[in-house]
C-alpha positions in Angstrom: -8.2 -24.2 1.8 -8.7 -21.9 -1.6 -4.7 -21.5 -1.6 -4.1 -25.1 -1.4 -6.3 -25.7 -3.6 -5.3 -23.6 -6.6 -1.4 -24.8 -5.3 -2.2 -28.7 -6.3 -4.2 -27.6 -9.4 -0.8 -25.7 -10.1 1.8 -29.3 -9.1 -0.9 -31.1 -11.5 -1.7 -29.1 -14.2 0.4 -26.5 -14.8 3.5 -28.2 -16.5 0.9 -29.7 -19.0 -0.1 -26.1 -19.9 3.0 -24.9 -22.8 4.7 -21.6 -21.7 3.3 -18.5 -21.3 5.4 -17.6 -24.3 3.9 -19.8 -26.8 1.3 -18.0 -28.6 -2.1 -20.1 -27.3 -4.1 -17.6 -25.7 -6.4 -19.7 -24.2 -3.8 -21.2 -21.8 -2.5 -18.1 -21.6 -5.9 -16.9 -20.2 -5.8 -19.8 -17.8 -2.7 -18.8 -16.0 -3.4 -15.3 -15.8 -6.7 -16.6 -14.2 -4.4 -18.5 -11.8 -2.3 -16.2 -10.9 -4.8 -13.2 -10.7 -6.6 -15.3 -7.9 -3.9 -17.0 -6.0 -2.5 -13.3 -5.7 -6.5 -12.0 -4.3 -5.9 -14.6 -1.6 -2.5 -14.5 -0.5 -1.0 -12.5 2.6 1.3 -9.8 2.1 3.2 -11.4 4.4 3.3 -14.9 2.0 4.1 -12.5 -1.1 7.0 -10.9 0.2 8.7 -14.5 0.4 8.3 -15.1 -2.9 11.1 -14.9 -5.6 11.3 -12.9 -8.8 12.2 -15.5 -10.7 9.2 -18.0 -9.6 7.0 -15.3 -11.7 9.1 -13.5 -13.6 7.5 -14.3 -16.9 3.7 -14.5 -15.7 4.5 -10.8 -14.5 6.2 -9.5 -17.9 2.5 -10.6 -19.4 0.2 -9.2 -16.6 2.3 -5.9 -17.6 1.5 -6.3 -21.3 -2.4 -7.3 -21.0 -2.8 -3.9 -18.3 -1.0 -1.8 -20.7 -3.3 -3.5 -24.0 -6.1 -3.1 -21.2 -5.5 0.7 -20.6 -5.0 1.3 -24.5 -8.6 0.0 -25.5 -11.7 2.2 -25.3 -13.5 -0.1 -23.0 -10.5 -0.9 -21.1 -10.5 -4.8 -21.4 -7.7 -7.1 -22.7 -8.8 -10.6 -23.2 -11.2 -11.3 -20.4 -10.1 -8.9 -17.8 -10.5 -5.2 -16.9 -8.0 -3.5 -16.1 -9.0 -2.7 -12.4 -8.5 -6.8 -12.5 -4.9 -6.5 -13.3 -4.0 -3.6 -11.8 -5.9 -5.3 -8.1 -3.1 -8.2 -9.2 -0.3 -5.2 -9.7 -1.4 -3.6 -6.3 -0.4 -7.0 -4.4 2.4 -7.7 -5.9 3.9 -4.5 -5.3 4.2 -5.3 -1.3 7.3 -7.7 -2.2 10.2 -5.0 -3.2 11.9 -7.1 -5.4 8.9 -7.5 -7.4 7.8 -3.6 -7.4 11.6 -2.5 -8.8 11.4 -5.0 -11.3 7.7 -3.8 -12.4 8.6 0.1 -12.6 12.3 -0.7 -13.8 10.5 -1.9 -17.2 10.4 0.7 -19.6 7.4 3.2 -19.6 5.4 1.4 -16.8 6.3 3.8 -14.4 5.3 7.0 -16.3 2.1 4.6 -17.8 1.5 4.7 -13.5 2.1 8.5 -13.1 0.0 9.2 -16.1 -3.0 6.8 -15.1 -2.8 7.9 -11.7 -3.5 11.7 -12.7 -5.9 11.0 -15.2 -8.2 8.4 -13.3 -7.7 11.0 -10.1 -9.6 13.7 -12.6 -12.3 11.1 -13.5 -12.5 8.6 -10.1 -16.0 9.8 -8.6 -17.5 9.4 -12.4 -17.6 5.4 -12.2 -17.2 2.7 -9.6 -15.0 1.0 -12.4 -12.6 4.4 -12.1 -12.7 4.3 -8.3 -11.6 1.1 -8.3 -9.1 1.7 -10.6 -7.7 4.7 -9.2 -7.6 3.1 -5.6 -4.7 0.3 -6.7 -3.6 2.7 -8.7 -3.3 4.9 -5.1 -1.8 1.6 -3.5 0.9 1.4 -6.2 2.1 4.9 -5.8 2.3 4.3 -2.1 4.2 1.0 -2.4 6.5 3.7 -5.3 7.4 6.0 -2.2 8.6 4.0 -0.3 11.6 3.3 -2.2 14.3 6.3 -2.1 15.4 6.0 -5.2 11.8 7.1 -7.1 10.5 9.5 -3.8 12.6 11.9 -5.0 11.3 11.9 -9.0 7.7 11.6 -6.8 8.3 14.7 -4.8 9.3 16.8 -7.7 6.3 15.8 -10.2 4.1 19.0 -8.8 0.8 17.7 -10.4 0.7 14.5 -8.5 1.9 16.0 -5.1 -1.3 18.8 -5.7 -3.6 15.7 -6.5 -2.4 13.6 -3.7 -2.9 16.7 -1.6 -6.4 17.4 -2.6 -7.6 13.5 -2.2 -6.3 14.0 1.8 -9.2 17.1 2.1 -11.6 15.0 0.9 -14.9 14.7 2.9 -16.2 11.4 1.5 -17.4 8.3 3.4 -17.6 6.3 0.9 -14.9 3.1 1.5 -12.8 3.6 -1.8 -12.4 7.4 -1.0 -11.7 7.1 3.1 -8.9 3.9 1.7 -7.2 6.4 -1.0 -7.3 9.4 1.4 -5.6 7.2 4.0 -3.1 6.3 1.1 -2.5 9.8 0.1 -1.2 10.7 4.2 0.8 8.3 3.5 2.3 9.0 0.5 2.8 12.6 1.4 4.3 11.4 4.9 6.8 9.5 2.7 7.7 12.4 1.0 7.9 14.9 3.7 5.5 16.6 2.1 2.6 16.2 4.9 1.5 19.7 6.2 1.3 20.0 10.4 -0.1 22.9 12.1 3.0 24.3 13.3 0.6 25.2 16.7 -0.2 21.8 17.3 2.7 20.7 17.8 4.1 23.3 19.9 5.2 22.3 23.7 2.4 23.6 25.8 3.7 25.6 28.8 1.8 25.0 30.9 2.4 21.0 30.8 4.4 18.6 33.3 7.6 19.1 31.6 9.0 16.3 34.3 6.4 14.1 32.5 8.2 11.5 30.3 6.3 10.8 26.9 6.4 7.7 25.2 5.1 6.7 21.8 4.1 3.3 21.1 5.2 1.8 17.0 3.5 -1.7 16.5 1.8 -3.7 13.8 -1.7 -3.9 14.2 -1.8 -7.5 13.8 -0.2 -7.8 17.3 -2.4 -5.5 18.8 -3.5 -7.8 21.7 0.4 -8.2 22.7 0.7 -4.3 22.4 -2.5 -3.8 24.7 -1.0 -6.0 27.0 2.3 -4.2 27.1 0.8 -1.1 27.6 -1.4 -2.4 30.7 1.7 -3.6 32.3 3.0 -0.1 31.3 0.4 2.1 32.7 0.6 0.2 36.2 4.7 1.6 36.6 5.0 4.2 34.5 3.8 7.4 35.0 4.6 9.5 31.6 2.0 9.7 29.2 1.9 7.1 26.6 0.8 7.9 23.0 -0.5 4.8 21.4 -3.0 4.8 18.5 -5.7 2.9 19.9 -5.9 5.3 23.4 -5.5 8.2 21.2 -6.8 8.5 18.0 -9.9 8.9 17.4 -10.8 5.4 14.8 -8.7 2.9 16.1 -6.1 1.6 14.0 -6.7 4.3 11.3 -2.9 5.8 10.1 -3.6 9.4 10.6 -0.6 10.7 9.7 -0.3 14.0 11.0 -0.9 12.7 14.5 1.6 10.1 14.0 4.2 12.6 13.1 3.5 14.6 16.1 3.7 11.8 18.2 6.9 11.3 17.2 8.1 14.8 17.4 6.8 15.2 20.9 8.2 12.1 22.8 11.0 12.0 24.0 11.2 8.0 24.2 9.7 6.0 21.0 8.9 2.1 21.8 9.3 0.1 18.9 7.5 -3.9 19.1 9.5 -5.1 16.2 8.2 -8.4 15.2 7.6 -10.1 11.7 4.5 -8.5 10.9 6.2 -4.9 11.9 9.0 -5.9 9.4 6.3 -6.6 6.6 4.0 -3.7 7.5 5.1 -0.4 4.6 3.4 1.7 7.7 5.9 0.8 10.5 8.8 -0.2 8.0 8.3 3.7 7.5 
């Protein structure tokens, strides 16, 4: 309902408001507001059907108010932190066509590798930092998965050594168990995720007649998946590796299991549906 509403307050005020161009920050401020909440809302699955050039220019000025926002001591621009915007940033980013046009534009992507080391140093200091460092975590990700920047990821040695040290953290607090999830996942992007080498040896003494199968589905089709591997277990007498039977918080992407999983079956079941092909988890 919050979605439809903002949409009509868009159809009916919106073209009365001049362009974000024009130099009236006040309606300036009210499309950033806009925008900024109709992006908290949204789906990820909504976003990534939306075009470039429906938001082209409202994005070139969220990019200018976090940069302002990250330049001033208290880091506000206008009305807004800069967790705010970078929250926005961190949504958008789930719509590839939107994430290369934000780190094409000059700077922003070494602004993002800069922040991200220097709000890593100070994250635990502030909530504020937290916060900011988590999107900031979330962007990075969304940056790995794109083969053309992995590669300038992998070979920046400070962030892989940061990234490395947020996985051994031993926090339960929810920002810190989010970003550590992130950082598996950012290393598993970049092949940079450390196994022990004896775990995923073949055990000899095991049922080598004993088909494996891993199981690769969203989580939103979870019921469908459980179902699929009832009817399974009834036929099939393998073992069958899926998250929820194996690991030890359901649906949390621990990546080193993943990877062994994957290395150790000898059949991998893929339930590609929508939400798979909009998931960065199972797109990787």
């Amino acid at each position: 309902k919050m979605i439809n509403t903002l949409k009509q307050w868009k159809e009916q005020y919106a073209l009365k408001l001049p362009v974000v161009e024009d130099d009236n920050e006040h309606d300036k401020e009210i499309l950033i507001t806009y925008y900024l909440a109709y992006l908290a809302l949204l789906e990820p699955k909504e976003l990534k059907k939306e075009s470039i050039s429906n938001v082209q220019t409202i994005l070139d000025y969220i990019l200018e108010q976090t940069i302002q926002a990250f330049n001033s001591a208290n880091l506000f621009c206008g009305s807004y932190n800069v967790c705010e915007f970078l929250e926005g940033l961190a949504k958008m980013v789930v719509n590839d066509a939107f994430l290369i046009y934000i780190i094409s534009r000059e700077g922003i992507y070494e602004l993002f590798i800069e922040k991200f080391l220097l709000f890593n140093a100070i994250c635990e200091s502030t909530t504020l930092n937290t916060m900011i460092c988590s999107s900031l975590y979330t962007i990075i990700w969304s940056i790995s998965f794109q083969p053309e920047y992995s590669m300038k990821l992998k070979s920046t040695d400070k962030l892989i050594s940061t990234v490395e040290q947020r996985v051994k953290n031993e926090s339960n607090d929810e920002y810190a168990l989010e970003m550590k999830r992130v950082a598996k996942g950012i290393l598993f992007n970049l092949d940079c995720l450390q196994m022990d080498a004896q775990a995923t040896a073949v055990d000899p003494n095991g049922d080598d007649n004993r088909i494996k199968v891993m199981i690769s589905y969203a989580h939103r089709d979870i019921t469908f998946c459980e179902k699929i591997v009832a009817k399974l277990q009834k036929y099939f007498q393998g073992d069958i590796w899926v998250d929820f039977n194996k690991l030890s918080v359901s649906h949390e992407d621990d990546w080193e299991d993943i990877a062994k999983a994957i290395s150790q079956c000898d059949v991998i079941l893929m339930i590609v549906t929508e939400n798979y092909c909009s998931s960065k988890s199972c797109r990787r």
